[in-house]
C-alpha positions in Angstrom: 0.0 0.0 0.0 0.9 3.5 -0.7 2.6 6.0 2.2 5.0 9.3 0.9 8.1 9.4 0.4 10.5 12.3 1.9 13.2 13.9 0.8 15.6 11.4 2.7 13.3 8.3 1.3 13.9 9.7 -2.4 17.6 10.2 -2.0 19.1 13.8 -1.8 22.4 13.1 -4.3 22.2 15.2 -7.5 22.6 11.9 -9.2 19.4 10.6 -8.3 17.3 14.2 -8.6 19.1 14.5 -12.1 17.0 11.5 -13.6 13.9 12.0 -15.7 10.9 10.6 -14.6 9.2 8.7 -17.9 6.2 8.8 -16.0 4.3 11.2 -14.4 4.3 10.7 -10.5 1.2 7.8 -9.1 -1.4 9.7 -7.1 -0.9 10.7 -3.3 -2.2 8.3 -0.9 -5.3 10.4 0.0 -6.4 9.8 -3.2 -6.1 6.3 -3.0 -8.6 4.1 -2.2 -9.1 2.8 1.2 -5.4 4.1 2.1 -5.8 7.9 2.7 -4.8 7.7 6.3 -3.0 4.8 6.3 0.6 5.3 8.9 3.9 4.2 9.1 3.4 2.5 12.9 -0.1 0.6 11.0 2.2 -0.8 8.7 4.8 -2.0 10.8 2.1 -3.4 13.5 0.2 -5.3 10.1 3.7 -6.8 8.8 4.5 -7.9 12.0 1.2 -9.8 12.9 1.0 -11.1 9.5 4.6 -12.6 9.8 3.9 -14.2 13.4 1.0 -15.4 12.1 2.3 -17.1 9.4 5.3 -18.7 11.2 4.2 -19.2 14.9 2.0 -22.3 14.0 5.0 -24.2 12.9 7.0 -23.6 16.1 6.6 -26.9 17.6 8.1 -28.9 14.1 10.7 -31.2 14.3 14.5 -30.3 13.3 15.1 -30.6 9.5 17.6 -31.6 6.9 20.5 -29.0 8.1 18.7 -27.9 11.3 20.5 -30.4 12.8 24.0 -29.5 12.1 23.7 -26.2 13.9 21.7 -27.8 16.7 24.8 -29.4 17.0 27.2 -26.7 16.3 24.8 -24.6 19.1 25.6 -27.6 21.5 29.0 -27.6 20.8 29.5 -24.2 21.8 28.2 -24.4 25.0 30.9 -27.1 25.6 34.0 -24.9 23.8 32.5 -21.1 22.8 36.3 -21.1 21.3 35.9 -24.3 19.1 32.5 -24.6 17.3 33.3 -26.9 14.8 35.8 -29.2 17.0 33.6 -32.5 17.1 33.4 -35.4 14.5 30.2 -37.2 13.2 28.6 -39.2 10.9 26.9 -36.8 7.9 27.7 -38.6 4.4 28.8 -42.2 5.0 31.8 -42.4 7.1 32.8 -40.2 10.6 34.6 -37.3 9.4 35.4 -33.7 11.6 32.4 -31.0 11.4 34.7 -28.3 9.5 34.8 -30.9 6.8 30.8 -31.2 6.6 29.7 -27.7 7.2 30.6 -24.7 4.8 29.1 -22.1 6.9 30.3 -19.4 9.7 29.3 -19.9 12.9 27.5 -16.8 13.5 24.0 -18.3 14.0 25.3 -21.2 15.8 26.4 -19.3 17.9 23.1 -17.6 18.0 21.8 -20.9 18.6 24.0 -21.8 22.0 22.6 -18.9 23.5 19.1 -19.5 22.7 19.7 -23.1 24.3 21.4 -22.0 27.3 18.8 -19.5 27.9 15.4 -21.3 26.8 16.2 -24.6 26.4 16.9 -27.1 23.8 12.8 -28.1 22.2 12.3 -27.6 18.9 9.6 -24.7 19.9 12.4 -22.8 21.7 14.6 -22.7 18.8 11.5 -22.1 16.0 10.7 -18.7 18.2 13.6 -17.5 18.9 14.6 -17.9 15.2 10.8 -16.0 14.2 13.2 -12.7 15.4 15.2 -12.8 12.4 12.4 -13.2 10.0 10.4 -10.6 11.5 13.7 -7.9 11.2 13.7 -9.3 7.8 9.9 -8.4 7.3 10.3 -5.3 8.8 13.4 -4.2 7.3 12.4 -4.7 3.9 9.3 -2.3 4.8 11.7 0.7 5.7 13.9 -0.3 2.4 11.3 -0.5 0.4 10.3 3.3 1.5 13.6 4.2 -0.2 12.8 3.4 -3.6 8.5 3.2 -4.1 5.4 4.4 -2.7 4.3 0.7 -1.7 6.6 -0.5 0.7 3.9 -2.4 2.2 3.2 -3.9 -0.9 7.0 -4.8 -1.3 7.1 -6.2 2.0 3.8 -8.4 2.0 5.5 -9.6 -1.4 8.1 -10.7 0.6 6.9 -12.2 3.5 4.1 -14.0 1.6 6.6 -16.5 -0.8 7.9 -19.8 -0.1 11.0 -19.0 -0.2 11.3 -16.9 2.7 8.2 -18.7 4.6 10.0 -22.6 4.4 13.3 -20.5 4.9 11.7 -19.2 8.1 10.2 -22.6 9.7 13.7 -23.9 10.1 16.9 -22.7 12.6 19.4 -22.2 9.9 21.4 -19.6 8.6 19.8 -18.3 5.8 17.1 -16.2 7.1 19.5 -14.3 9.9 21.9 -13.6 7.3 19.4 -11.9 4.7 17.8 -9.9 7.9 21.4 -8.3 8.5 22.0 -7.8 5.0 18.6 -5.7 4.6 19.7 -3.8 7.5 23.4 -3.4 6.3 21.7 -1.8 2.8 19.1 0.4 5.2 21.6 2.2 7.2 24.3 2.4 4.6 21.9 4.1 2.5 20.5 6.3 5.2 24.4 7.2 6.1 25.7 7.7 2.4 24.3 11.5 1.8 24.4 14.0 3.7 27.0 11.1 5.2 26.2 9.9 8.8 29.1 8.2 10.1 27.1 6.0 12.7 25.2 4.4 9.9 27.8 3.6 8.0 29.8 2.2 10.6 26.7 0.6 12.0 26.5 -1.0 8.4 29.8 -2.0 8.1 29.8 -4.0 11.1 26.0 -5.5 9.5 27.7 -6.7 6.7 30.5 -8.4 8.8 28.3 -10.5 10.9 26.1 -10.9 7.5 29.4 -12.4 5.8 29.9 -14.6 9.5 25.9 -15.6 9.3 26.6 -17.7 5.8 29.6 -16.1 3.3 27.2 -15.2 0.5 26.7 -11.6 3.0 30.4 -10.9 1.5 29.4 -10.0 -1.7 27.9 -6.6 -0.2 31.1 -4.9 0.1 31.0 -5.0 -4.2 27.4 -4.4 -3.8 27.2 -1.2 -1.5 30.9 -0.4 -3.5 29.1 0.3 -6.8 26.4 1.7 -5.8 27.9 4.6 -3.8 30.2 5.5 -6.3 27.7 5.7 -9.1 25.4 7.0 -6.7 28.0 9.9 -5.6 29.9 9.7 -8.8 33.5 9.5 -7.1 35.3 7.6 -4.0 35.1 9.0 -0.8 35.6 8.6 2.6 32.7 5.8 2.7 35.0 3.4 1.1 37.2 3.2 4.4 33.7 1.8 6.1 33.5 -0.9 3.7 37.4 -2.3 5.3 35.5 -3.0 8.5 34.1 -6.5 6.7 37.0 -7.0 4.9 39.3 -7.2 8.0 36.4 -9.4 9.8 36.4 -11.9 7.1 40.5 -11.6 7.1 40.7 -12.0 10.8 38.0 -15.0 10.4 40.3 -16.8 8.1 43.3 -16.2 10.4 41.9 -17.7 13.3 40.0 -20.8 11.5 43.0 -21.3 10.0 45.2 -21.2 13.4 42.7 -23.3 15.0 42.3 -25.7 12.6 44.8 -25.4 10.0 43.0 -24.3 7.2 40.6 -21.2 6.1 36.9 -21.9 6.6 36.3 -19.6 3.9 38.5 -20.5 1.5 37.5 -24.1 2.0 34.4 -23.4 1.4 35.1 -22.0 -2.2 37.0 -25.3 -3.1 34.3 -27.0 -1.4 31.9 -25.1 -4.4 33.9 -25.7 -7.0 34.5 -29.7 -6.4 31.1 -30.1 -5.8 29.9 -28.7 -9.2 32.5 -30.3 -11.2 30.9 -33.8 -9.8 27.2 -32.9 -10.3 28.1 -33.2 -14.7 25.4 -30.9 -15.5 25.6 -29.0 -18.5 26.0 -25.0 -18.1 22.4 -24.5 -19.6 20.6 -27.3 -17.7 22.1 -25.5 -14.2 20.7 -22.2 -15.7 17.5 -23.2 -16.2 17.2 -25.1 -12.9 18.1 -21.6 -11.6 15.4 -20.2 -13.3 12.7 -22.6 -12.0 14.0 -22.0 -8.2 13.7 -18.4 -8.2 10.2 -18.3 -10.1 9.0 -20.9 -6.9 11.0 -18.6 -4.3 9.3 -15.8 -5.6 6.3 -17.3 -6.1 4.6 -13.7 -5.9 6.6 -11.9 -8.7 4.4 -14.9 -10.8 1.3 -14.1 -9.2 1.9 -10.7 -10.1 2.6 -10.8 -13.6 -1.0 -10.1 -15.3 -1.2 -6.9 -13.4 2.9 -5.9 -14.4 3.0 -7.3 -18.3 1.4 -7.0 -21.3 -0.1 -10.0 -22.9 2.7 -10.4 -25.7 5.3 -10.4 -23.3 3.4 -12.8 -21.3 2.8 -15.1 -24.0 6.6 -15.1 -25.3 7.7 -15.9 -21.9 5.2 -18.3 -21.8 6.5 -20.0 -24.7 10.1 -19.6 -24.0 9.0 -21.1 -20.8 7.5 -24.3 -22.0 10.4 -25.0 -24.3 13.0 -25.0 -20.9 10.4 -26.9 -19.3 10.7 -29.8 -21.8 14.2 -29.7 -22.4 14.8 -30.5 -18.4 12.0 -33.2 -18.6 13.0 -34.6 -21.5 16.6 -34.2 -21.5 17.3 -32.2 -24.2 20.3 -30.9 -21.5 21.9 -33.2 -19.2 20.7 -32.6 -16.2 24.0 -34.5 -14.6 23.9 -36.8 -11.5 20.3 -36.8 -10.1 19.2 -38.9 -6.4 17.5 -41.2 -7.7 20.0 -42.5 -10.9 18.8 -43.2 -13.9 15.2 -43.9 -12.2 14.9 -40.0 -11.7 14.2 -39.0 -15.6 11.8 -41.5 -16.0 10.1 -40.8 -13.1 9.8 -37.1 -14.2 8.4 -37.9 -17.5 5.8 -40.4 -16.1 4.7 -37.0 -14.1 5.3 -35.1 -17.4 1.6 -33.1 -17.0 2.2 -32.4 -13.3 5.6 -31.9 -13.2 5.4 -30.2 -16.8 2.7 -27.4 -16.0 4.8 -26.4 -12.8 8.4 -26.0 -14.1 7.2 -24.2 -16.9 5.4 -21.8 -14.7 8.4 -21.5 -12.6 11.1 -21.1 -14.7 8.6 -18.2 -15.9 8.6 -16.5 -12.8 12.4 -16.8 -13.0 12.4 -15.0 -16.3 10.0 -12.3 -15.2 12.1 -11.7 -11.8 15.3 -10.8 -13.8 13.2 -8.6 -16.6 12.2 -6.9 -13.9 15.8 -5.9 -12.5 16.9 -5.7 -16.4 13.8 -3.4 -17.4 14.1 -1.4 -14.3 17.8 -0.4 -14.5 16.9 0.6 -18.5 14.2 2.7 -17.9 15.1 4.9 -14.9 19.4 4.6 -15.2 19.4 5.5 -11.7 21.3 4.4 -8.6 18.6 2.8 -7.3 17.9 0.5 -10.1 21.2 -0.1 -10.1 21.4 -1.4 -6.7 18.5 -3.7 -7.2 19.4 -4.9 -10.6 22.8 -6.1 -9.4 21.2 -7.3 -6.2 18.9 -9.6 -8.2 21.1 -10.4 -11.1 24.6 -10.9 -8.6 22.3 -13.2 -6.7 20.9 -15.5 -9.8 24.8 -15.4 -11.1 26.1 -17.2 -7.7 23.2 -19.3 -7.4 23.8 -20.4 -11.4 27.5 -20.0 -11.9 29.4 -20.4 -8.6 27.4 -22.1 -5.5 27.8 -25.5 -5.3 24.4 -26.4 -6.2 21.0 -25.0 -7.1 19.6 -24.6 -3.9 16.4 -22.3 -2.5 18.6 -21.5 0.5 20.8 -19.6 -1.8 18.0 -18.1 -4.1 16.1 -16.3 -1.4 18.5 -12.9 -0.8 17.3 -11.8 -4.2 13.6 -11.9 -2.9 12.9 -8.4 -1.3 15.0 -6.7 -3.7 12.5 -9.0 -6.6 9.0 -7.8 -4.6 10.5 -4.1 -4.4 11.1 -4.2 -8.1 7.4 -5.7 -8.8 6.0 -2.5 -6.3 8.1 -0.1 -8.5 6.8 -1.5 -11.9 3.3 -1.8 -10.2 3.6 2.0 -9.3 4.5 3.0 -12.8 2.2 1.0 -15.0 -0.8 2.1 -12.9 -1.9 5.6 -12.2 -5.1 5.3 -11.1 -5.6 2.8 -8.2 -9.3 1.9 -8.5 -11.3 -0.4 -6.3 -10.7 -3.1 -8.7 -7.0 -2.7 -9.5 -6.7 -3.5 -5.4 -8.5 -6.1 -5.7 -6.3 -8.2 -8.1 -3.3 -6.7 -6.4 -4.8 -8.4 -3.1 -5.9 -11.3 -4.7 -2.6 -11.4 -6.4 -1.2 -11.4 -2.7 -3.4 -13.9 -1.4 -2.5 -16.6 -4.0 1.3 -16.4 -2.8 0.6 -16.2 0.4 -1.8 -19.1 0.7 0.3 -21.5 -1.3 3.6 -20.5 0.7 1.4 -20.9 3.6 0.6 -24.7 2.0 4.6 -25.6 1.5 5.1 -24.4 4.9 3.2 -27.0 5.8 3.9 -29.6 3.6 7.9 -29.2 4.7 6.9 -29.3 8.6 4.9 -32.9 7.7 8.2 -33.7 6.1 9.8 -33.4 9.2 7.5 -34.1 11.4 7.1 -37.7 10.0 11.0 -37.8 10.5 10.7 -37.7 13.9 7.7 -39.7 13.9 9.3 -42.3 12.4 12.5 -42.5 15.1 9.8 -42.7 17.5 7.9 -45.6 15.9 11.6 -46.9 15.6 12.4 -46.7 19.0 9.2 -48.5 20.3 9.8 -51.5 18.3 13.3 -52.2 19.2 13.1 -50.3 22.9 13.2 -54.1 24.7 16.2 -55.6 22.5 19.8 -55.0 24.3 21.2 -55.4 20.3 22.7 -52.1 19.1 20.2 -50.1 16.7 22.0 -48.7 13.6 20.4 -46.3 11.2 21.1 -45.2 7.7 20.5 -41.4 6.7 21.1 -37.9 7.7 19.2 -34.8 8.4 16.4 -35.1 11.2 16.1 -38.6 11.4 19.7 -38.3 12.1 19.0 -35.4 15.3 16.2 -37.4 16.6 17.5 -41.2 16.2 20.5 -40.1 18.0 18.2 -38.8 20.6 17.3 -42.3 21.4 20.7 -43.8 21.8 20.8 -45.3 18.0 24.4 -45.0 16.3 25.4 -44.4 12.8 26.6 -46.8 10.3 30.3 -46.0 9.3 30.8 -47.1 5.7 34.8 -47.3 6.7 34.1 -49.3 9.7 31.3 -51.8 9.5 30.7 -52.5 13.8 27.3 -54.3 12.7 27.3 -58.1 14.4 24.6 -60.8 14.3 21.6 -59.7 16.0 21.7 -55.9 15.7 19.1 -53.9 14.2 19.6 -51.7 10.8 16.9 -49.2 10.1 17.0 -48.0 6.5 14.7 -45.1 5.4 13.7 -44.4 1.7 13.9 -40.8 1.3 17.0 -39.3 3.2 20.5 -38.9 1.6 24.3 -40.7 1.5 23.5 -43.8 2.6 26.6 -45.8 3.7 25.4 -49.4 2.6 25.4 -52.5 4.6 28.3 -55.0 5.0 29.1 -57.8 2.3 29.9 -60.1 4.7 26.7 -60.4 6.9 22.9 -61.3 5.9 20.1 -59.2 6.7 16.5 -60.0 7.5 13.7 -58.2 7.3 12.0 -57.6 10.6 9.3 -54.5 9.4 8.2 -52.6 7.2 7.1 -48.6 8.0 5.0 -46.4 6.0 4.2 -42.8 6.6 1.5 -41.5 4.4 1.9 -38.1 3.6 -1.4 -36.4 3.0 0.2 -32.7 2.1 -0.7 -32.7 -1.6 2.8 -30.5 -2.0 6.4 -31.8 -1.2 10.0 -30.0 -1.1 12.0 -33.3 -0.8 11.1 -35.9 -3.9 12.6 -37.0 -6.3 10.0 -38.9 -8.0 8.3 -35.4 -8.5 11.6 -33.7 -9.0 11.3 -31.5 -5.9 14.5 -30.2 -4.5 14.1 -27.3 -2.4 17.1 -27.9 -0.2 19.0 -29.1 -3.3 18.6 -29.1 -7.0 20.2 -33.2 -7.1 16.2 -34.2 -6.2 15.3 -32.3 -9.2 14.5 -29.3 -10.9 11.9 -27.8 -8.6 12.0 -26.3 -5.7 8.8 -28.1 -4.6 6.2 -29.7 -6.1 2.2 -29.7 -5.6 0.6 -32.5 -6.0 0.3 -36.2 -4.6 3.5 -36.9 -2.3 4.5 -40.5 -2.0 4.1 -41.8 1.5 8.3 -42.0 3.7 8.7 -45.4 3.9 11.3 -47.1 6.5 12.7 -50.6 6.3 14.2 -52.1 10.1 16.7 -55.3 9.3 18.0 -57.5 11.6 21.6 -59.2 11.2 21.9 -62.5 11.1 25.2 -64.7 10.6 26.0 -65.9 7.3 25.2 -69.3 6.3 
């Protein structure tokens, strides 16, 4: 919804106030419908309800694919605050040390120890105090979004209301935390540039530092914020010395990682990115469209706003365009390269071919519209603004497509406020008069995204829920055998098996003898394998039917949200096959 912009909101450079308008100026908000009087304070209050609303009723869900890595990060820094990463586990198929599994700062982990020494270590703890960080997200988009369009409310119900940002939210990772300090770092920076405020910039500075220690992704706002100053002021000042408060954080970070445990964490991470796509095989297009089709689902309301922000021949081309891409993933016109699943995966997609079809087309033409909007933007106004957001959109799709390790919604959903900001801006110049019925689509456009984010929110706490479900169900079949119980998989089955004494199987050392207990489940990741040299019998069987008609973990619907190896959706809607668990019993070779 509309609310003025000041002279500070606008921008005072002569840069900006130099650029022609091609429009002529959208109406005030008193002459807006139902808006007139609408306040600053009402907008905040309304984002913030709407937020808890959407994320409070998943507090009590059960830990979740990487949740459990900073659970145990969290724990281990209550133990050594000087040594997060100084324990070994079980995480792909053999024991290996943490720094080797994890490529991400420990900034939230850290985050995390306090919240467990303080409130405890339930899931429900965790979920609310990680609700903070979403809502500073929410919030802090609101006040950006004030800086460059008269519907930062818009922009930040945009935001809020995708699945990229609402799944992102439901879990106690990294992600979220670091994108609410990096919409802060750009607030204050911007608010400090001119007339220059040294508090906000420092204050900035020292955002984008623990942004870059939240998940290494935040580093690439010093080249952000770097260009967009100096086309912004036209020279290099004295902001640039601001921007060496990061740089020396991340220096002195690699310093002490590397005096603690002989290497750079972030340095490792890079080679970590760069092994890892060199053995996924896929071709350069394949990865590029897969891009395309995880930030049309993470944006899920750029989509839902495209009638009201294109005309119908630019709709239709993308729609074609969009079709094509579709079929060449499905059909592998582009290799795709290694897939869960094997071989099984492409057929599997092609037996789907209408359901799957319908929604990666749709997707990877939300991905299309998201980057016309930074590209259309930044050619119509040339301003510093547009600048900013075009290479906050763009920089983002290029890591996600070009340099991260894989295609991942985790890594997609920075470029989301600065995508819903964008859609408000091209909503504001397209439409001068804001009748009844133009807020009417523009609401219903809103309520389309937010109800099916609301729906994979869901979906992905079943998912985990059933997880923990199942270790349960596990653990009350075998509670009376004095055998050892082994399990197969990662992620929360992993956190909650644990929790009931089970133990990990060690591809490098098999410990299994006659009599123990193996329990295998059917949709989890790196499996170690059983030993050659022992027979296994089955004792049960465990199905979980999953009634959520929407998935983000399958790939026999080619839903991948945490990882684009399951397929090349972020999530899928639609029948979800049911988790299935097999428990073996060792028995002595004949």
């Amino acid at each position: 919804m509309p609310e003025p912009r000041t002279g500070n909101d606008i921008g005072d450079s002569k840069a900006s106030n130099d650029q022609p308008r091609l429009r002529a100026a959208p109406p005030s908000p008193g002459k807006i419908l139902f808006v007139g009087h609408w306040s600053s304070s009402c907008s905040y209050a309304l984002l913030a309800g709407l937020t808890i609303a959407c994320l409070l009723p998943f507090s009590g869900r059960a830990f979740h694919v990487d949740d459990t890595l900073f659970v145990m990060a969290a724990r281990q820094i209550v133990r050594h605050p000087l040594d997060p990463y100084g324990f070994s586990l079980v995480w792909n198929t053999s024991l290996e040390q943490m720094v080797d599994v994890t490529k991400n700062p420990p900034l939230a982990c850290y985050y995390g120890a306090l919240v467990g020494r303080l409130a405890g270590w339930s899931e429900r703890a965790f979920h609310i105090a990680f609700l903070l960080p979403a809502l500073a997200l929410v919030l802090g988009t609101y006040r950006l979004a004030k800086h460059f369009t008269r519907f930062p409310l818009l922009a930040a119900s945009a935001t809020v209301l995708t699945p990229g940002i609402l799944v992102s939210a439901c879990s106690v990772m990294c992600d979220t935390m670091m994108l609410a300090l990096w919409v802060w770092a750009v607030i204050l920076w911007i608010e400090g540039l001119q007339p220059q405020k040294a508090r906000y910039l420092a204050g900035s500075a020292v955002l984008i530092a623990a942004s870059a220690l939240t998940k290494y992704f935040g580093t690439s706002l010093i080249l952000l914020l770097a260009a967009y100053s100096f086309v912004r002021l036209r020279r290099v000042g004295s902001w640039i010395w601001y921007l060496l408060i990061p740089v020396g954080a991340l220096v002195g970070y690699e310093f002490w990682t590397q005096a603690l445990i002989g290497r750079g964490l972030l340095s490792s991470a890079a080679d970590f990115a760069t092994a890892q796509r060199a053995f996924g095989q896929a071709s350069r297009l394949a990865t590029a469209l897969v891009a395309l089709s995880f930030t049309g689902g993470c944006t899920l309301s750029v989509l839902t706003f495209c009638p009201l922000l294109w005309s119908r021949r630019a709709a239709g081309l993308v729609a074609v365009g969009s079709a094509l891409a579709a079929s060449a993933l499905i059909l592998g016109w582009v290799d795709s390269g290694l897939r869960v699943g094997g071989e099984l995966a492409p057929q599997a997609l092609r037996a789907q071919w209408a359901l799957v079809g319908t929604q990666l087309g749709l997707f990877i033409a939300g991905g299309l519209f998201t980057l016309a909007l930074a590209i259309t933007d930044y050619w119509n106004r040339r301003s510093p603004d547009s600048l900013l957001l075009g290479l906050w959109v763009m920089g983002t799709f290029a890591f996600v497509s070009v340099l991260n390790w894989t295609v991942n919604a985790r890594s997609v959903i920075p470029l989301i406020p600065a995508a819903a900001i964008l859609a408000a801006r091209r909503l504001e110049s397209r439409h001068d008069a804001w009748t009844r019925n133009l807020i009417l689509q523009v609401a219903g456009a809103l309520t389309v995204s937010g109800v099916l984010s609301i729906w994979l929110a869901g979906a992905d706490t079943r998912l985990a829920n059933l997880a923990r479900e199942a270790a349960q169900r596990v653990h009350w079949q075998t509670s009376n055998q004095v055998e050892t119980l082994w399990y197969e998989g990662h992620w929360g089955f992993q956190y909650y098996m644990e929790q009931f004494g089970a133990v990990p199987v060690d591809a490098q050392d098999f410990q299994i003898r006659p009599g123990d207990r193996v329990v295998l489940p059917n949709n989890n990741t790196e499996m170690a394998g059983l030993p050659q040299d022992m027979f296994f019998q089955q004792e049960a069987f465990l199905e979980f039917a999953n009634p959520s008609l929407a998935t983000t973990i399958s790939w026999h619907l080619g839903a991948g949200f945490y990882s684009s190896y399951w397929g090349p959706l972020p999530f899928t809607f639609g029948p979800v096959p049911s988790e299935q668990y097999v428990l073996v019993r060792a028995i002595p070779s004949p």
